[in-house]
C-alpha positions as CSV (number, residue, x, y, z in Angstrom):
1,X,-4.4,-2.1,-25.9
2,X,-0.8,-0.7,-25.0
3,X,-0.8,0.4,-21.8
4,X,2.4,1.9,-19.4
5,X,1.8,2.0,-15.5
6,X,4.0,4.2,-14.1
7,X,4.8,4.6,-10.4
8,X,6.6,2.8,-7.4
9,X,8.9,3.7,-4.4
10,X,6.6,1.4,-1.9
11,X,4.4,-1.5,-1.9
12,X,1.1,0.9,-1.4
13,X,2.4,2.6,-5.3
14,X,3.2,-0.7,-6.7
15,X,0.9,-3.5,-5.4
16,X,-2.4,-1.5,-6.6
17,X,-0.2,-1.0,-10.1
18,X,0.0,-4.8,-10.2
19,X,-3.8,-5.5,-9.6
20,X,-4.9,-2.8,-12.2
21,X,-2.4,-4.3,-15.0
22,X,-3.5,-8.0,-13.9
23,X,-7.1,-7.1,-14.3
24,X,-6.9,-5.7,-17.3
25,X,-4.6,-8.9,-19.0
26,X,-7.7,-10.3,-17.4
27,X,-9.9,-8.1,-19.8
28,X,-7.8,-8.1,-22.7
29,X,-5.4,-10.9,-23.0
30,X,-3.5,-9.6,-25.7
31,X,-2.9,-5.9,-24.2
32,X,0.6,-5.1,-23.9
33,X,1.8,-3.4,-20.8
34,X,4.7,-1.6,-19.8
35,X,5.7,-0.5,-16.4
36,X,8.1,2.7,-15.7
37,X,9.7,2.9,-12.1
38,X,12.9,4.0,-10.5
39,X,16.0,2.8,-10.2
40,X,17.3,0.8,-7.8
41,X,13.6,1.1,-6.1
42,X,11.3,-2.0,-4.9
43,X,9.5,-1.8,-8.4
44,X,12.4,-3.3,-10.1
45,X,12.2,-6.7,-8.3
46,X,8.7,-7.1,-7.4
47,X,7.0,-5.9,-10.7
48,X,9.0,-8.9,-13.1
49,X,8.2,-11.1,-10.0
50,X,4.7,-10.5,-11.0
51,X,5.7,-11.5,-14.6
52,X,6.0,-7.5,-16.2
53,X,8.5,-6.1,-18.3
54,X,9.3,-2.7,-16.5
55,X,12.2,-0.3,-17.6
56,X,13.5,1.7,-14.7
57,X,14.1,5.9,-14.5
58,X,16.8,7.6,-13.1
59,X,14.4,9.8,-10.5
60,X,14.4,10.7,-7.0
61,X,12.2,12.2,-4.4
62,X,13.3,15.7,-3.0
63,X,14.7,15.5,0.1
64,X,12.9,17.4,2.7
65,X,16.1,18.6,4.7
66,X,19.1,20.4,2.8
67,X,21.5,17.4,1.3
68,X,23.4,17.1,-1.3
69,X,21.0,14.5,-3.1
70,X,19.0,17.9,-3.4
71,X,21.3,19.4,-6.0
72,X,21.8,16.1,-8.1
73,X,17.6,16.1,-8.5
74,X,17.5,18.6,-11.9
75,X,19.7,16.6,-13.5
76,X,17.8,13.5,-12.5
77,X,14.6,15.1,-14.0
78,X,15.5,16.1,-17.2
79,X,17.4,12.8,-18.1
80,X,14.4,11.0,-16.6
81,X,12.0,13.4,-19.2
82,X,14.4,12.9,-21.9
83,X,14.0,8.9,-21.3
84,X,10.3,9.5,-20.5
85,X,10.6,11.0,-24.2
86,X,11.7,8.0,-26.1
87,X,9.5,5.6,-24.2
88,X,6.6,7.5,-25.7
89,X,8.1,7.0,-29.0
90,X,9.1,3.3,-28.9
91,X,6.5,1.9,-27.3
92,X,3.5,4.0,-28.7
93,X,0.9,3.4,-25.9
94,X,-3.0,3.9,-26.0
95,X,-3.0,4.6,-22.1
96,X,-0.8,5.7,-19.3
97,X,-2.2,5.3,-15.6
98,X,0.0,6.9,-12.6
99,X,-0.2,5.4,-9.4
100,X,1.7,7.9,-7.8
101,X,5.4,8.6,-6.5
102,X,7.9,10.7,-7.8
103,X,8.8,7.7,-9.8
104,X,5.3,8.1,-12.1
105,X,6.2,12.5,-12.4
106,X,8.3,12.2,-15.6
107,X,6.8,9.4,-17.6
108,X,2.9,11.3,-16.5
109,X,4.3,15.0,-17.4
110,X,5.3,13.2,-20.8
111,X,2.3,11.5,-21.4
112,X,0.2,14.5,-20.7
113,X,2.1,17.0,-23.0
114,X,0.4,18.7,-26.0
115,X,2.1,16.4,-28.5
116,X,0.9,13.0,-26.5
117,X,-2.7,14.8,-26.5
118,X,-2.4,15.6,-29.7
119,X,-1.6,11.6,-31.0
120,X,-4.5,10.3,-28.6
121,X,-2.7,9.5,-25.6
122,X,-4.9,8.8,-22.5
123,X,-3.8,9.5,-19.0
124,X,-5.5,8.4,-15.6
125,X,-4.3,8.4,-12.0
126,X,-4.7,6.7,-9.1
127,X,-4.6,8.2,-6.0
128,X,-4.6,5.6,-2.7
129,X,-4.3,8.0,0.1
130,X,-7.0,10.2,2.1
131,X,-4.5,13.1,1.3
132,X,-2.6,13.0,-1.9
133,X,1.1,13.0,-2.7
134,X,2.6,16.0,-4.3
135,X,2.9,14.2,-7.7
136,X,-0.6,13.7,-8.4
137,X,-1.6,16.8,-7.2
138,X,1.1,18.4,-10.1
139,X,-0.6,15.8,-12.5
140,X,-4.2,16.5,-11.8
141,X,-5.3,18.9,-14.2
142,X,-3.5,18.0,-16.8
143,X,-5.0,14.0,-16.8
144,X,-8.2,13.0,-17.7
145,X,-9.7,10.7,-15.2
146,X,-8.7,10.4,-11.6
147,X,-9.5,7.4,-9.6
148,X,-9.6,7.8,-5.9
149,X,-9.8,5.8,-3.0
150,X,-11.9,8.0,-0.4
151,X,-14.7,10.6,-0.6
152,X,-14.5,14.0,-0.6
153,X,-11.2,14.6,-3.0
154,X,-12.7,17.2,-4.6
155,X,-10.4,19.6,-2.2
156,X,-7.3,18.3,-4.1
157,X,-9.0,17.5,-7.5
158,X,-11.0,18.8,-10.2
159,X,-14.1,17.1,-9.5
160,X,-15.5,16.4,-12.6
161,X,-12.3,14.1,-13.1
162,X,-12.9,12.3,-9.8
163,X,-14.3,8.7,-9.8
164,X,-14.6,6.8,-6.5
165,X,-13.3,3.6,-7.3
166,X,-11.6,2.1,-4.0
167,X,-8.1,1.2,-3.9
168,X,-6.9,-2.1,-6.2
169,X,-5.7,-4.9,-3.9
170,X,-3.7,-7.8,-4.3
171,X,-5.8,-10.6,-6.3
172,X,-5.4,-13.5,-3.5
173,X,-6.9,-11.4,-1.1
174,X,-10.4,-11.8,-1.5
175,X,-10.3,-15.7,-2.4
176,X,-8.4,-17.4,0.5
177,X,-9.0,-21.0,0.5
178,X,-7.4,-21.9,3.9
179,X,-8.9,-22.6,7.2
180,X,-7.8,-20.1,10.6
181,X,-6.5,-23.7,11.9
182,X,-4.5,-24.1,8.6
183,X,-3.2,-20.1,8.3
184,X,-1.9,-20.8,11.8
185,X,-0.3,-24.4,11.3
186,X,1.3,-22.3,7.9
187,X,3.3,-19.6,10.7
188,X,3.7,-22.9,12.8
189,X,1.9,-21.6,15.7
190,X,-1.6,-23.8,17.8
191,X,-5.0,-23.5,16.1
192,X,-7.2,-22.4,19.2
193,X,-5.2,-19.5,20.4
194,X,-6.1,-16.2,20.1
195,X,-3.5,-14.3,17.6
196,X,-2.1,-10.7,16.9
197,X,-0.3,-10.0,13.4
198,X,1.8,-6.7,13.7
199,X,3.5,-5.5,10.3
200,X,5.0,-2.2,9.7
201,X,5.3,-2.9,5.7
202,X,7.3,-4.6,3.7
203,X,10.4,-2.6,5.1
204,X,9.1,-2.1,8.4
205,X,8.4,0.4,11.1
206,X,11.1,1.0,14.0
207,X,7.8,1.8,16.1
208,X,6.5,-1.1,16.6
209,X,9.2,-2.9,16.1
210,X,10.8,-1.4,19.1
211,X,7.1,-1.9,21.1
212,X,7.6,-5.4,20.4
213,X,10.3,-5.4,22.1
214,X,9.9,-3.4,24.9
215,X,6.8,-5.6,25.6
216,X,8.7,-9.1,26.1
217,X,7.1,-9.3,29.8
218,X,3.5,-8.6,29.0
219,X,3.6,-11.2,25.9
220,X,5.5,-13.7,28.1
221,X,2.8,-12.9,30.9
222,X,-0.3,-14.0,28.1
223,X,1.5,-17.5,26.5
224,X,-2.6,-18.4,25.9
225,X,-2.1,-15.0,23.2
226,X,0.5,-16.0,20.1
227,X,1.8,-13.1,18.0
228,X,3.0,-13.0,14.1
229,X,5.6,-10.4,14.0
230,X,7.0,-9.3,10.8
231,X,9.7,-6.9,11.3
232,X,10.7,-5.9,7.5
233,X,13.8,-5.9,5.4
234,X,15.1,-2.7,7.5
235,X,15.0,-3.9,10.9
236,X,15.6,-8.1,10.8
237,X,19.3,-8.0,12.3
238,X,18.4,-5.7,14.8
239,X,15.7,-8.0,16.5
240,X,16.3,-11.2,15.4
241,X,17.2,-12.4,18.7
242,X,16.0,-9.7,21.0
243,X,13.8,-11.7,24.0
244,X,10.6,-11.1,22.4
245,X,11.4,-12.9,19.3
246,X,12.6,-15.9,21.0
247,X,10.1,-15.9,22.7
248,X,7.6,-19.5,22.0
249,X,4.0,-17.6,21.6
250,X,5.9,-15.1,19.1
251,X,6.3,-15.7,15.5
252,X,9.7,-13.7,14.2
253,X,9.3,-13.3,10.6
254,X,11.1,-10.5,7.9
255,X,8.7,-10.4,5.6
256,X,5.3,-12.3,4.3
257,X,4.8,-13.3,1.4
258,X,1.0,-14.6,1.4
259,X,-0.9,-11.7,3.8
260,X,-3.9,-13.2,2.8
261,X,-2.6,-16.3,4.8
262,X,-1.4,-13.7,7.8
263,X,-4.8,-11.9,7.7
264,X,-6.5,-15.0,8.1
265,X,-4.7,-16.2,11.4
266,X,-4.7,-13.4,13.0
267,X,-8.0,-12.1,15.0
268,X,-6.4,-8.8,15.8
269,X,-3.8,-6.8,13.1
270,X,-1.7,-3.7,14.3
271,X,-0.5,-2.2,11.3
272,X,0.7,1.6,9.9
273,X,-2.1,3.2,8.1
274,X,-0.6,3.2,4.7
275,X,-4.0,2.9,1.9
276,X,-3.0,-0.3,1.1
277,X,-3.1,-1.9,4.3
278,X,-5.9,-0.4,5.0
279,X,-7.8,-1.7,2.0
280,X,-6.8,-4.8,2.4
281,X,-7.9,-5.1,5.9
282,X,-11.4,-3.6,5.2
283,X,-11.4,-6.7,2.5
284,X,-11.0,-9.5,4.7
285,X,-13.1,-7.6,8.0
286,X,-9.8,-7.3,10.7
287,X,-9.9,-5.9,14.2
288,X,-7.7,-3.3,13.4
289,X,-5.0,-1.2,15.2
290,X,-4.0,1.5,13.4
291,X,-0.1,3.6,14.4
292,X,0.1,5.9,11.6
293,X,3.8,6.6,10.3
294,X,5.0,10.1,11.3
295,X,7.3,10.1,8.5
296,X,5.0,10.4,5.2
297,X,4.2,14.0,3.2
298,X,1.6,16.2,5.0
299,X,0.8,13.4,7.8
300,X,-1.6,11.4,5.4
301,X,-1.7,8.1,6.9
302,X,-2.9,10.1,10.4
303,X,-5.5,11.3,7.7
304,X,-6.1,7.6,6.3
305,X,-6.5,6.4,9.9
306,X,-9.1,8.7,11.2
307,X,-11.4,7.9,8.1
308,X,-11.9,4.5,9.9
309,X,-11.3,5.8,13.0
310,X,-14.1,8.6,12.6
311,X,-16.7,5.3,11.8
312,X,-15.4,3.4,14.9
313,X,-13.9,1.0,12.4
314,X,-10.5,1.0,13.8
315,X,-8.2,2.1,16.8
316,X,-6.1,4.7,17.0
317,X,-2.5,4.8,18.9
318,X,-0.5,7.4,18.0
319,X,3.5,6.8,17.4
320,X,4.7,8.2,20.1
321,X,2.5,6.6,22.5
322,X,2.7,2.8,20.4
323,X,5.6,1.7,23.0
324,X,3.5,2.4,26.0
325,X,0.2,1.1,24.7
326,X,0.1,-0.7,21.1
327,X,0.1,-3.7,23.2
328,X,-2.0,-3.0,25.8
329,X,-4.6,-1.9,23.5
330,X,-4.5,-4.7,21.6
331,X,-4.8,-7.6,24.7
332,X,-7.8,-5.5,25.8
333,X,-9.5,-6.1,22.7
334,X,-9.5,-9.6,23.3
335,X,-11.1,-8.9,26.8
336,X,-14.2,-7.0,25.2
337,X,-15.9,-8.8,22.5
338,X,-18.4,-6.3,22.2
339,X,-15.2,-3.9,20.9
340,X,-13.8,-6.6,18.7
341,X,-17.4,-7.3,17.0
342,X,-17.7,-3.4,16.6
343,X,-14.6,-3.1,14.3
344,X,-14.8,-6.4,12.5
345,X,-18.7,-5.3,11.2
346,X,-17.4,-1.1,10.7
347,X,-14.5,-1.7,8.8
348,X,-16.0,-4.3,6.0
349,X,-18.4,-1.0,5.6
350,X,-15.1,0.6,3.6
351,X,-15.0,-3.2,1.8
352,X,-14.2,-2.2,-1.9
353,X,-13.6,-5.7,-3.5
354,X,-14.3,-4.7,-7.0
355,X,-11.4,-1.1,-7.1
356,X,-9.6,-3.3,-10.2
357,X,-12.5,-3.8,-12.0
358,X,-14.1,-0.4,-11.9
359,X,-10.7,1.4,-12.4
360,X,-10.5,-1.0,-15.7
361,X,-14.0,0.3,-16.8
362,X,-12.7,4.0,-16.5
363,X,-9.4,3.1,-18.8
364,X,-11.5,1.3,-21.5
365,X,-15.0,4.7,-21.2
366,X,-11.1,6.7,-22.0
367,X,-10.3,4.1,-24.7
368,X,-13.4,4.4,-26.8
């Protein structure tokens, strides 16, 4: 099998890309796979850190206010179609999957052209959010399976191309080894206190970074609660040594590497509602607090959040309110077990550990 996974511009496009690729080296040992991202985008490092060869397209997203990026985007296209092009030609692939992003448009509108159908090319996407991106709704009827993550689709899809799959997580998730008195000795913090992970992403989230903040005096209040705060690649310098993150019951980190490890010390996680944080959490069963992002196309992660929500898996603050009550809400959920039982059982209810595998059965029904 040849195989290109196209997509990238965030760790909820490229980690699920990873996962589908690994699981099917998993199936077929010799396939050869090639991934297509953008530029100067997080693809390019993390994707040969997980030991793929991926070639990188000269793309952009639209900017939603006028700028003068806007007017440099046609040009961007058609070199990144012309590119697309000889991909296609030199590599020859059985199969191209799309995980989304603008970075997976050109190399999909390529691979779904007459002249790909024409030498056998498959397509498939795959689709993380309650509410998809503008890409893969473009892409959608031209592909010919769609794997989603959550029910109902059939308002943005054809649905006779729809297969509910669950999103593809990272492959340590499900299989962590360590003890809660071990994941906590790894952030160097004491094994029999109660502990809160926030993480905005890998590049973080001003939000709660600035609630962290603003909250030095009800953390310092609670030294019996000890919080992992990762503040992402964005915001480090600005909060490395705010009071909160010298603070002894807080861990200050700028990124984590093993989340399974995070996931497992922590009792309580306050995260954005991105799909793959949200999968990932349903995995391994976590008290959740969910502050979607404001900033995403047509509010999806305020969509992704009250699909849990909605179930009573999760909480709910909105952004604008995450200063004055992220951490609030999450100290009162230590105070009412019955509330932290409630959304530990509810959210392993959206527990889809086997997304890789199924998605993998799709692209080889294609293949035959």
């Amino acid at each position: 099998m040849k195989a290109i996974i196209s997509g990238g511009g965030s760790g909820g496009h490229i980690f699920p890309a990873i996962a589908i690729a690994d699981k099917i080296k998993e199936k077929f040992p010799d396939a050869d796979i090639l991934f297509v991202g953008a530029e100067g985008k997080m693809e390019m490092e993390k994707i040969p850190k997980a030991g793929y060869t991926i070639v990188g397209l000269p793309i952009r997203g639209l900017q939603r206010k006028l700028t003068l990026k806007n007017l440099a985007f046609p040009f961007r296209l058609l070199l990144s179609l012309w590119r697309a092009r000889g991909l296609m030609q030199k590599f020859k692939p059985d199969l191209v999957v799309g995980v989304g992003g603008y970075a997976s448009g050109p190399m999909m509108r390529v691979a779904t052209s007459a002249r790909s159908k024409r030498r056998g090319v498959k397509t498939l996407l795959q689709e993380q959010n309650s509410y998809p991106g503008m890409t893969n709704k473009l892409l959608a009827s031209r592909v010919d399976r769609i794997c989603v993550a959550y029910p109902g689709m059939e308002k943005f899809f054809p649905h006779d191309k729809i297969q509910l799959t669950g999103n593809p997580v990272r492959s340590n998730m499900d299989n962590v080894v360590v003890s809660v008195d071990e994941a906590r000795g790894h952030f160097d913090l004491e094994s029999d206190k109660k502990t809160i992970l926030v993480f905005g992403g890998s590049l973080g989230a001003r939000t709660l970074n600035n609630a962290m903040k603003k909250g030095v005096e009800r953390i310092r209040e609670m030294p019996d609660v000890q919080w992992i705060w990762q503040a992402g690649k964005l915001y480090v310098d600005q909060y490395i040594n705010c009071e909160t993150a010298l603070l002894p019951n807080v861990k200050f980190v700028e990124f984590i590497d093993r989340m399974d490890i995070a996931y497992k010390a922590a009792d309580v996680a306050v995260s954005r509602a991105g799909a793959l944080s949200i999968s990932e959490l349903a995995l391994v069963g976590q008290a959740t607090i969910l502050i979607p992002s404001p900033n995403v196309a047509e509010d999806h992660q305020t969509k992704n959040a009250t699909s849990l929500v909605d179930k009573e898996a999760a909480l709910l603050v909105k952004d604008k309110d995450a200063e004055e009550k992220m951490i609030k809400t999450a100290l009162h959920i230590f105070q009412d077990e019955k509330c932290l039982k409630k959304l530990q059982d509810n959210i392993l209810k959206f527990r889809k550990p086997d997304a890789a595998d199924h998605i993998v059965d799709e692209i080889i029904k294609l293949c035959k």
